[in-house]
C-alpha positions as CSV (number, residue, x, y, z in Angstrom):
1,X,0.0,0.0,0.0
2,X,1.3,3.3,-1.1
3,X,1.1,6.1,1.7
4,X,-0.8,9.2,0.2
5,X,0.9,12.6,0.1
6,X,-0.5,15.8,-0.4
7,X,1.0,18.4,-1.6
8,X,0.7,22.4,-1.4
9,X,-1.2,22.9,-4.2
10,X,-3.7,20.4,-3.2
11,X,-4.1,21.4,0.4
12,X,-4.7,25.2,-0.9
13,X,-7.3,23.9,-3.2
14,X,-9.1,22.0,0.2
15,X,-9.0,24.6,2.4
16,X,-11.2,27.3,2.0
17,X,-10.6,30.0,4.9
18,X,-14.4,28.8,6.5
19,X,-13.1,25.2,6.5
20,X,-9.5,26.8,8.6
21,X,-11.5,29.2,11.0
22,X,-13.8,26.4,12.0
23,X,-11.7,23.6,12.7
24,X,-9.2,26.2,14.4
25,X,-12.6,27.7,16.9
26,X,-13.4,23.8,17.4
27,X,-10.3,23.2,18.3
28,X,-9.7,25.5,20.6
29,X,-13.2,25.4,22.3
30,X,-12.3,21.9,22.6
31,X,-9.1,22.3,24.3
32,X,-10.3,24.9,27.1
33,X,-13.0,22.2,28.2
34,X,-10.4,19.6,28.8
35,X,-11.5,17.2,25.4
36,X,-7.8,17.1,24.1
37,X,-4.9,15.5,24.7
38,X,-1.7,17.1,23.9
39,X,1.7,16.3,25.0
40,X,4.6,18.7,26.0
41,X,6.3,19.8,22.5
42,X,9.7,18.9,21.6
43,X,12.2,22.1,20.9
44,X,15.4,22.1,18.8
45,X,17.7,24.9,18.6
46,X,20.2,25.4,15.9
47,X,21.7,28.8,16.8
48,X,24.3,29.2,14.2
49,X,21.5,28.6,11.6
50,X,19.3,31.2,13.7
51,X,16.8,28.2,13.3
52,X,13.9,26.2,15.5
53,X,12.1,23.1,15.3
54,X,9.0,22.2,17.1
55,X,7.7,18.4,17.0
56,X,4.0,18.9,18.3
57,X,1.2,16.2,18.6
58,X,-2.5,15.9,19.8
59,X,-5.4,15.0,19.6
60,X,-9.5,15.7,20.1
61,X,-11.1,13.6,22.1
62,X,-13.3,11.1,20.4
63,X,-11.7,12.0,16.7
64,X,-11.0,9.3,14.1
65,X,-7.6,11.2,13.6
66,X,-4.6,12.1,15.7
67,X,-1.6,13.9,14.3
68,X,2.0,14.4,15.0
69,X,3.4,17.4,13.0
70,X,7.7,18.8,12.6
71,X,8.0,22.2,11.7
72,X,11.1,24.4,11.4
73,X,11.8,28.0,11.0
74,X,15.2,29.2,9.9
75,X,15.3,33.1,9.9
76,X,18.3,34.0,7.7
77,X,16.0,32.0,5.0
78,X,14.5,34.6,3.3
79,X,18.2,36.5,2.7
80,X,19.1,33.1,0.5
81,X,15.4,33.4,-1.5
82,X,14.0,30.9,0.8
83,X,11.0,30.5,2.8
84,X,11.7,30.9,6.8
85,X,8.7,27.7,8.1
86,X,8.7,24.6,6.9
87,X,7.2,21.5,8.1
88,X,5.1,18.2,7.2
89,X,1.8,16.4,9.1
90,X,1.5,13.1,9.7
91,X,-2.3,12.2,10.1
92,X,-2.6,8.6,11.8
93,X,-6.0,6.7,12.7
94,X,-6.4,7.0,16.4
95,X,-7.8,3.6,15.9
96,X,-5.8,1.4,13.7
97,X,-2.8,3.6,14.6
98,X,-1.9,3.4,10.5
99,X,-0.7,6.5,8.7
100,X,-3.2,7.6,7.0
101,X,-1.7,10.3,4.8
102,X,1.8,12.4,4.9
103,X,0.5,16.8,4.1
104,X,3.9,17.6,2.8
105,X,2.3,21.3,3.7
106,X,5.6,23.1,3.9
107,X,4.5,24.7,6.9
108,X,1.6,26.1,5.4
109,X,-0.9,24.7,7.6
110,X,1.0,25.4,11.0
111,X,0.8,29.2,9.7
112,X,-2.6,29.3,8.7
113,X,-4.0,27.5,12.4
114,X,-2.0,30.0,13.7
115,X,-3.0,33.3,12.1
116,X,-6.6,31.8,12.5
117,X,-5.9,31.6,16.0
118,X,-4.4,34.9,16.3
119,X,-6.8,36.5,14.4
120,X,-9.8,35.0,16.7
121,X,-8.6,35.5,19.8
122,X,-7.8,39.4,19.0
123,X,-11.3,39.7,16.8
124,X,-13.0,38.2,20.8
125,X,-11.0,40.1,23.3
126,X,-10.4,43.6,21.3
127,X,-13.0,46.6,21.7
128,X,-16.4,46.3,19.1
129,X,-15.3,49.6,18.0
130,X,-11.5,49.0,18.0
131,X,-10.4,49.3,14.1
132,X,-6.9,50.4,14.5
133,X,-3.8,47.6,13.8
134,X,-0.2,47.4,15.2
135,X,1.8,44.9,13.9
136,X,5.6,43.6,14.9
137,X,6.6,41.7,12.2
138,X,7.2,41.8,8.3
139,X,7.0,38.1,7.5
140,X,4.2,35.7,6.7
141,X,2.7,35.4,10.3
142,X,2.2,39.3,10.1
143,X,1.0,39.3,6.9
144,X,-1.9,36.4,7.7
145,X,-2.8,37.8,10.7
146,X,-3.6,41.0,9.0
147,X,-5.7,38.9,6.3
148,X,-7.5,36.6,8.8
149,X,-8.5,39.4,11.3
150,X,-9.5,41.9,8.1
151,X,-11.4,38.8,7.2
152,X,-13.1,39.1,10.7
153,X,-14.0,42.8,11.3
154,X,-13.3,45.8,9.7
155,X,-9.9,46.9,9.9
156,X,-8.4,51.0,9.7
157,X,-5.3,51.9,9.5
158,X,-2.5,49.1,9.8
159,X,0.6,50.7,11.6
160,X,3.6,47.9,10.9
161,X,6.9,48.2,12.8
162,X,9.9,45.7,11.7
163,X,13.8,45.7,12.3
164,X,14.1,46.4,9.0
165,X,13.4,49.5,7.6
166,X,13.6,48.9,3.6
167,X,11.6,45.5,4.1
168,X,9.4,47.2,6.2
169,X,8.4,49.5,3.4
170,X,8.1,46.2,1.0
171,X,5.8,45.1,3.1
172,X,3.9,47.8,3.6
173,X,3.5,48.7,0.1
174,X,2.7,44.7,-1.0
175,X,-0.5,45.4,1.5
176,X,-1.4,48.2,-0.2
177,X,-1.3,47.0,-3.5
178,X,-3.3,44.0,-2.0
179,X,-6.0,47.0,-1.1
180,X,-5.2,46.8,2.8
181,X,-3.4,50.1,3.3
182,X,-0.3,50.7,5.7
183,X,2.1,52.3,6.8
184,X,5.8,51.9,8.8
185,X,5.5,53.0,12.3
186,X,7.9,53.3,14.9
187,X,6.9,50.6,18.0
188,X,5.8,53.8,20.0
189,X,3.0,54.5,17.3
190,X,2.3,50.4,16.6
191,X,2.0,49.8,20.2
192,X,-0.4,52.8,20.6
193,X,-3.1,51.0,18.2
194,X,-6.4,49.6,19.1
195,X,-5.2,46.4,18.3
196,X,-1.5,44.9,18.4
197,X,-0.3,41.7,17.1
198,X,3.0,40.7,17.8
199,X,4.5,38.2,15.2
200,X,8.3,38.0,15.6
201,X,10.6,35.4,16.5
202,X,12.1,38.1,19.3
203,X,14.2,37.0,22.4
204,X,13.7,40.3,24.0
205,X,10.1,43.0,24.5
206,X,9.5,44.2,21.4
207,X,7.2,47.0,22.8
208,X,7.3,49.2,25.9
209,X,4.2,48.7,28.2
210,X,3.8,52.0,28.6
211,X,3.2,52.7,25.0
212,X,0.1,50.5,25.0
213,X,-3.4,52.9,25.6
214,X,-6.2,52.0,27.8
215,X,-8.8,49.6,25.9
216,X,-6.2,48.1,23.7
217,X,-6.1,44.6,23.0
218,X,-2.5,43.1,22.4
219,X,-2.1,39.5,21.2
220,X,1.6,37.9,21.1
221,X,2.1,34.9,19.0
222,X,5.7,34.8,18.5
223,X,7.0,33.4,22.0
224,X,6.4,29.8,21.5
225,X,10.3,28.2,22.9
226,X,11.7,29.3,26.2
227,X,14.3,31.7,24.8
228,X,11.9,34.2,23.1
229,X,10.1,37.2,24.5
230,X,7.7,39.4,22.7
231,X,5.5,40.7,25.5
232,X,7.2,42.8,28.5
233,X,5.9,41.4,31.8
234,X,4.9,45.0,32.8
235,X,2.3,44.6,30.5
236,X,0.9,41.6,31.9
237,X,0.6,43.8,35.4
238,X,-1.2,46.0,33.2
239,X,-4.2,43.7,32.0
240,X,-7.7,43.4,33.0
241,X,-7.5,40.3,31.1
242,X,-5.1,38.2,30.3
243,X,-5.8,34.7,27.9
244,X,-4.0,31.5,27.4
245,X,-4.4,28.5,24.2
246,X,-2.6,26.2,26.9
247,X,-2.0,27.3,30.3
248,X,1.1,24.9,31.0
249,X,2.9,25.5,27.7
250,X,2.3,29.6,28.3
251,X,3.6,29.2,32.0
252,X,6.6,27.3,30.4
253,X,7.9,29.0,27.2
254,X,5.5,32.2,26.5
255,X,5.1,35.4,27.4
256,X,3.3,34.8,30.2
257,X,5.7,32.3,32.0
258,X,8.3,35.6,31.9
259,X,5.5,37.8,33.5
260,X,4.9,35.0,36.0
261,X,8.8,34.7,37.0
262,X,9.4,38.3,36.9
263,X,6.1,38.7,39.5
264,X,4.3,40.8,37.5
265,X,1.2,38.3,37.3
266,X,-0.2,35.2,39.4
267,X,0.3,31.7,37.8
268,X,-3.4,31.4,37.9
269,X,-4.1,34.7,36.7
270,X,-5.0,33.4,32.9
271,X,-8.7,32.6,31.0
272,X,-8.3,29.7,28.4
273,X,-8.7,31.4,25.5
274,X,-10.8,28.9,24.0
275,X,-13.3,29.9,26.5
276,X,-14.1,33.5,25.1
277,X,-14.9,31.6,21.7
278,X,-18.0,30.4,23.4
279,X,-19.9,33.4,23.3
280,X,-19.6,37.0,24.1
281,X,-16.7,38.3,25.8
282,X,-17.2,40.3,29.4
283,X,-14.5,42.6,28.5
284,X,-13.2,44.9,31.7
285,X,-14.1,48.7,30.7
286,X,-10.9,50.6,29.8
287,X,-8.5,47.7,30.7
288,X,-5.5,46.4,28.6
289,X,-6.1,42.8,27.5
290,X,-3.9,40.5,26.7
291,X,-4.0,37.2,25.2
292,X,-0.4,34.8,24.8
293,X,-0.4,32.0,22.0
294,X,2.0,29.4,22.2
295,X,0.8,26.7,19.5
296,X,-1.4,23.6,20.7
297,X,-1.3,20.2,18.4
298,X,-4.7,19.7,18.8
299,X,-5.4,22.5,16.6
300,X,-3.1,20.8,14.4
301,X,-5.0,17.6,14.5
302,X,-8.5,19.1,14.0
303,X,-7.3,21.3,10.5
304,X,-5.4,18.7,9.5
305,X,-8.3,16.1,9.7
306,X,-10.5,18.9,8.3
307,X,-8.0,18.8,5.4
308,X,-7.4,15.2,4.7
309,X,-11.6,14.6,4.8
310,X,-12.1,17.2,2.1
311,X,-8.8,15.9,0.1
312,X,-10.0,12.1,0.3
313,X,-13.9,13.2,-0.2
């Protein structure tokens, strides 16, 4: 028996942004009521390659499916003409325990769970009326997360602050083109917006607390080993709110662990953040909020079930 594997091309073709959202808000529902099971990830670190690999696996409860998925991302990439994620899915029965199929996804569908994710989260915690957009970052994660939240609510002005200033500009002109206009901004002005997303693969704050206004909601996605840091943990003693997509794996290697450590908020000061997918969100009046995503492999193993069923349909 030959092992099926699906390509790029095919998986774009299956998965329509409703199909991604979906499985992603499942998902995550499912894992703030306890219906998951999802194992500690396993880190790699190849420093003089500026590169990372995560090995993540889970599972929703009574699915046919489980999955166990290795994805990399190698920063000085993009300077050789090459994409900085990579990665491949393994979807096995949770029954038989056979492979079912290899998604040679490239890393695609890690990025898309996880601008979905993003984009949720920030669409549920931020003000109705908040429109404005900060973004750290200038690669794909920033660029879905703007696509994904746009896709969500309408979005204003798009403030985008990256270490570099000429690809910042790139970037910032590509969204424009793409009819979502921007603009650089300096990470005074980005943190200042209605709405921040942080989407860099940082090891120190890339924003001053301070900087953030009243009402805000700031969403960091980028601190998902121990040895990053978006989020500064004054920030966290800032927030009215503060959400979690796994409250161990935060406490170990996100944003929140270094607030926790540095004693800037209680260990058991978090909301799952699957939870404020359930219905309307009770946001404190006026208060910073802050939610910290760290990855979880059973929203791996719902999209990538989601996939394979509409692939093998």
């Amino acid at each position: 028996m030959t092992l099926p594997v699906f390509g790029t091309a095919a998986i774009e073709r299956a998965a329509t942004p409703r199909l991604v959202l979906d499985a992603v808000r499942g998902a995550l529902i499912a894992h703030a009521e306890r219906r998951t099971s999802v194992p500690p990830p396993l880190h790699l670190r190849f420093p003089d390659a500026d590169g990372d690999c995560h090995v993540k696996a889970g599972r929703i409860t009574g699915a046919a499916d489980f999955t166990v998925k290795i994805v990399t991302g190698f920063y000085r990439n993009p300077g050789a003409g090459l994409p900085s994620n990579h990665g491949v899915v393994c979807v096995v029965s949770a029954r038989t325990g056979r492979i079912r199929a290899i998604l040679d996804d490239q890393g695609l569908l890690t990025a898309w769970r996880t601008a979905a994710a993003g984009a949720l989260i920030t669409h549920a915690m931020a003000r109705p009326d908040a429109t404005t957009l900060g973004v750290f970052g200038t690669g794909e994660q920033a660029r879905l997360h703007i696509d994904w939240l746009a896709g969500l609510r309408p979005i204003g002005a798009v403030l985008v602050h990256g270490r570099s200033r000429a690809r910042t500009r790139a970037f910032c002109d590509e969204l424009t083109a793409r009819g979502r206009p921007a603009r650089p901004a300096s990470a005074e002005e980005a943190a200042g917006a209605d709405m921040v997303i942080t989407a860099t693969p940082a090891t120190a704050p890339v924003l001053q607390a301070a900087h953030v206004r009243d009402g805000a909601q700031v969403t960091g996605i980028g601190a998902d080993m121990p040895h990053k840091n978006e989020l500064p943990p004054a920030l966290f003693a800032r927030a009215g709110m503060i959400a979690t997509d796994d409250h161990d794996q935060c406490l170990d290697h996100g944003d929140f662990g270094h607030a926790v450590r540095a004693g800037a908020a209680a260990a058991t000061g978090d909301v799952p953040a699957g939870l404020l997918l359930s219905g309307p969100v009770e946001r404190p009046a006026g208060a910073v909020t802050v939610a910290d995503l760290t990855g979880v492999g059973a929203l791996d193993a719902a999209l990538a079930s989601a996939v394979l069923d509409e692939l093998t349909r």
